[in-house]
C-alpha positions as CSV (number, residue, x, y, z in Angstrom):
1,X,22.5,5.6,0.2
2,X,19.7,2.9,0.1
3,X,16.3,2.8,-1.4
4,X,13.5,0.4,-0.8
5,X,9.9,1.2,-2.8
6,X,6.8,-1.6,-2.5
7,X,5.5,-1.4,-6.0
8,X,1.8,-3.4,-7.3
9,X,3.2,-6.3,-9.8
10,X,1.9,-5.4,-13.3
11,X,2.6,-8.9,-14.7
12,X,1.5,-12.5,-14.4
13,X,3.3,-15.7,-15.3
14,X,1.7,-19.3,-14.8
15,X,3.6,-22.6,-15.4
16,X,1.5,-25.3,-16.8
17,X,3.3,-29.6,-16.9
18,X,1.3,-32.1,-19.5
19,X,2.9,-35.0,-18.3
20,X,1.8,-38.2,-20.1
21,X,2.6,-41.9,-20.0
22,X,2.1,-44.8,-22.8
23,X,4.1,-47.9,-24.0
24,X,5.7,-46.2,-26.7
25,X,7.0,-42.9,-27.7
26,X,5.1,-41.7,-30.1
27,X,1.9,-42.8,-28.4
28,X,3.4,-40.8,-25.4
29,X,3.9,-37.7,-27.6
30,X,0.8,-37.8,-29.4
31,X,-1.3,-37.8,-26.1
32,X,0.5,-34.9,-24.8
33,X,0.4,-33.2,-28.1
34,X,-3.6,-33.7,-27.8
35,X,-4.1,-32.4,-24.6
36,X,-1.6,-29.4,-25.1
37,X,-4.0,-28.7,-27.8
38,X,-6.8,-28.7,-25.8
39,X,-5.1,-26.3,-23.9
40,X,-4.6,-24.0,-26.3
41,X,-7.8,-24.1,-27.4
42,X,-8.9,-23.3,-23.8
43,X,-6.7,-20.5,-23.3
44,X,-7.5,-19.2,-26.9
45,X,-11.6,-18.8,-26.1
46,X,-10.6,-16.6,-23.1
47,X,-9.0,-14.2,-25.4
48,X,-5.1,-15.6,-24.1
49,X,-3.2,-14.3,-27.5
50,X,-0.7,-16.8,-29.1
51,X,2.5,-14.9,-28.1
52,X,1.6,-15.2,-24.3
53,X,2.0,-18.9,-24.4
54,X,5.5,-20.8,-24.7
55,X,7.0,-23.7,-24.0
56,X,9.5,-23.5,-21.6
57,X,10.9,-27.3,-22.0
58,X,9.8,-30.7,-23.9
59,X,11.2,-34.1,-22.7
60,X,10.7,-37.5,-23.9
61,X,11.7,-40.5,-22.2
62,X,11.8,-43.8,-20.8
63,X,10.3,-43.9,-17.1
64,X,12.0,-46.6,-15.4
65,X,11.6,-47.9,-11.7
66,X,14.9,-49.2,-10.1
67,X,13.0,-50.5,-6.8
68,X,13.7,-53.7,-5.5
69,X,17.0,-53.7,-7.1
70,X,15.9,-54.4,-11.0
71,X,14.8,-52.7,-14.0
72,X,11.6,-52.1,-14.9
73,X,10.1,-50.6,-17.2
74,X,6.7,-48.3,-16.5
75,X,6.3,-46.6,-20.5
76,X,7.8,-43.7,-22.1
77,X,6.6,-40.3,-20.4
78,X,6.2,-37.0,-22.2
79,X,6.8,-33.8,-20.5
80,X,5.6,-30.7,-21.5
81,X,6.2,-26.9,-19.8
82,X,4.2,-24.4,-20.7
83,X,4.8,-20.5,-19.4
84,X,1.4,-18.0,-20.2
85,X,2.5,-14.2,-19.4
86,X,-0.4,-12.1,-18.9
87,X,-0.9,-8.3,-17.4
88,X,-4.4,-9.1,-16.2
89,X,-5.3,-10.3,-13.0
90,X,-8.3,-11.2,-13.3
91,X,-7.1,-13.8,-16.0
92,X,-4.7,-15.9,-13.7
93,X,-7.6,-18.1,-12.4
94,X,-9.5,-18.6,-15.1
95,X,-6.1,-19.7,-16.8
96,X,-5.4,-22.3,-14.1
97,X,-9.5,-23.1,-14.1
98,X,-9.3,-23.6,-18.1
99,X,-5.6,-25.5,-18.3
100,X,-6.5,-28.2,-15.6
101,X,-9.6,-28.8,-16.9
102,X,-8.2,-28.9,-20.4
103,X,-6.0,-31.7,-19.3
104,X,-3.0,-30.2,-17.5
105,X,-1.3,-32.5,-15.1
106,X,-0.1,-29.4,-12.7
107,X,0.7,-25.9,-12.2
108,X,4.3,-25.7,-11.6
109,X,3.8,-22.3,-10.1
110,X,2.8,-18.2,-10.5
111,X,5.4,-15.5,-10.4
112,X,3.8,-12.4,-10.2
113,X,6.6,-9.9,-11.7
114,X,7.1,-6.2,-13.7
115,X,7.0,-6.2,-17.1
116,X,10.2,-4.9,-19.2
117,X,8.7,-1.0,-19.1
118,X,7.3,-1.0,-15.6
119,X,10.8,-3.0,-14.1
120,X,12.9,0.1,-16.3
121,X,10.5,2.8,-14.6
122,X,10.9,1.6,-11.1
123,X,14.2,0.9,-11.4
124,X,15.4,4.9,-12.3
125,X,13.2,6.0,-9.6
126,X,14.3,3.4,-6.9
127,X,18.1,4.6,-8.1
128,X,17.3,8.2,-7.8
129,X,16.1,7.7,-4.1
130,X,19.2,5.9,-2.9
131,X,21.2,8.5,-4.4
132,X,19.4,11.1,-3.0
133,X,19.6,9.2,0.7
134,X,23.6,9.3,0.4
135,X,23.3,13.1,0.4
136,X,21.0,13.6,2.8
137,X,23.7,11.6,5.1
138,X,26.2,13.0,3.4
139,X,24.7,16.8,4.1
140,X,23.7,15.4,7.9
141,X,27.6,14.2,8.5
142,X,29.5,17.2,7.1
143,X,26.9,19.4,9.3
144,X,27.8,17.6,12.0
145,X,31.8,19.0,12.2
146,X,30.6,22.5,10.6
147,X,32.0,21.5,7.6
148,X,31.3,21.5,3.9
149,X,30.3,19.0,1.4
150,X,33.1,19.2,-1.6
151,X,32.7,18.3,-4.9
152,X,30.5,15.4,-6.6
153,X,33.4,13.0,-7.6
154,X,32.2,9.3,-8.3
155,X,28.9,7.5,-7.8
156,X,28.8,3.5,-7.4
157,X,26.1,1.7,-8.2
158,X,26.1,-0.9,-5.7
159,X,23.4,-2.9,-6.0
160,X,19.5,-3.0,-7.5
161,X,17.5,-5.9,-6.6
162,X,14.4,-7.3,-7.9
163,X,12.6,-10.1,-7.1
164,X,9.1,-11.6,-8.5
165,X,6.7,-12.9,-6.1
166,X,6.1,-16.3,-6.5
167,X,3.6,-18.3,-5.2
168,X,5.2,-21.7,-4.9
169,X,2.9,-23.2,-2.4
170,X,-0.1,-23.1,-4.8
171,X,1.9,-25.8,-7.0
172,X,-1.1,-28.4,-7.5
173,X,-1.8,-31.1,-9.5
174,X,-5.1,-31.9,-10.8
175,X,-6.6,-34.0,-8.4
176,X,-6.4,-31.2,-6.2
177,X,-8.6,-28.9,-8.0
178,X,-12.0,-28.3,-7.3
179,X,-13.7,-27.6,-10.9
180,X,-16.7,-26.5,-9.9
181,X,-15.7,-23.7,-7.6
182,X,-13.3,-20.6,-9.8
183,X,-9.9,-20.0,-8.6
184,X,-9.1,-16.5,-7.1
185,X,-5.3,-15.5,-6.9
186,X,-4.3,-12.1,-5.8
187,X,-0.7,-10.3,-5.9
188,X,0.8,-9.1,-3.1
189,X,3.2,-6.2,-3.5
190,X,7.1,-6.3,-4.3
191,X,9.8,-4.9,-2.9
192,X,13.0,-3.1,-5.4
193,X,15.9,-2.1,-3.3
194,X,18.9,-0.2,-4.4
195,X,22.3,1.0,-3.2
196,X,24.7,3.4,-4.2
197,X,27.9,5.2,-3.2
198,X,28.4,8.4,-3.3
């Protein structure tokens, strides 16, 4: 039996680089750390709380270019991932709006996904409609031949499949952003498929 049910996201995550450049390392990681505060800041005044926002990775090192067959080297670069979860919409562009103008270098990307509790709820119904597909069949087949269905004896979960919607072609960097106008970013709708045995 197979199940397939289009469900509305009911979560938002955004992917924020600081990438920042300087002849030393410390002078790197001090820049970054200034404009990751200014992010924070940012995301703070539109009421983002403090456990929505984490970083996801934070790499210094030495940027070198190899062209022309020799070493040289460009300054130490800091990067910095940040990953803001949030369950409204309506937030997602003013996030990117108030992170790029904070200072992010990009927006590595926007899944929108289920949170923990919606994911468990779709998931027991989405289950409970594959199983009750196999014995529709299973009724339909039997019926078929004038016979009858015996005794439930195993159930396989196959397979349940989830994927968040991400929205890798709106990866930007700054330069690309328009300031002036505000971002609008809308879900679309996600498809969770399951299979059993019966």
């Amino acid at each position: 039996g197979q199940s397939v049910i289009r469900v509305q996201p009911d979560e938002t995550e955004i992917y924020i680089a600081v990438d920042t450049l300087a002849d030393t390392a410390d002078a790197s990681k001090n820049k970054n750390n200034g404009i990751t505060d200014k992010i924070y800041a940012a995301l703070y005044k539109i009421g983002i709380p403090r456990d929505s926002i984490e970083t996801q990775g934070f790499n210094i090192y030495e940027d070198i270019d190899w062209s022309n067959g020799s070493r040289k080297s460009l300054g130490y670069k800091t990067t910095h991932s940040i990953k803001i979860t949030t369950t409204s919409f309506d937030q997602v562009g003013k996030i990117v709006d108030e992170a790029t103008n904070a200072g992010a270098t990009g927006i590595n990307g926007i899944n929108f996904g289920l949170s923990k509790n919606k994911e468990n709820e779709i998931k027991k119904q989405v289950l409970a409609e594959a199983s009750k597909d196999a014995k529709e069949k299973a009724e339909a087949i039997i019926s078929g031949v004038n016979g009858k269905l015996g005794k439930l004896v195993s159930i396989t979960y196959n397979d349940y499949n989830y994927v968040p919607y991400p929205l890798y072609n709106r990866a930007m960097a700054v330069a690309e952003v328009n300031t002036k106008e505000l971002t609008q970013i809308s879900p679309g709708k996600l498809e969770v498929s399951a299979s059993v045995q019966v």
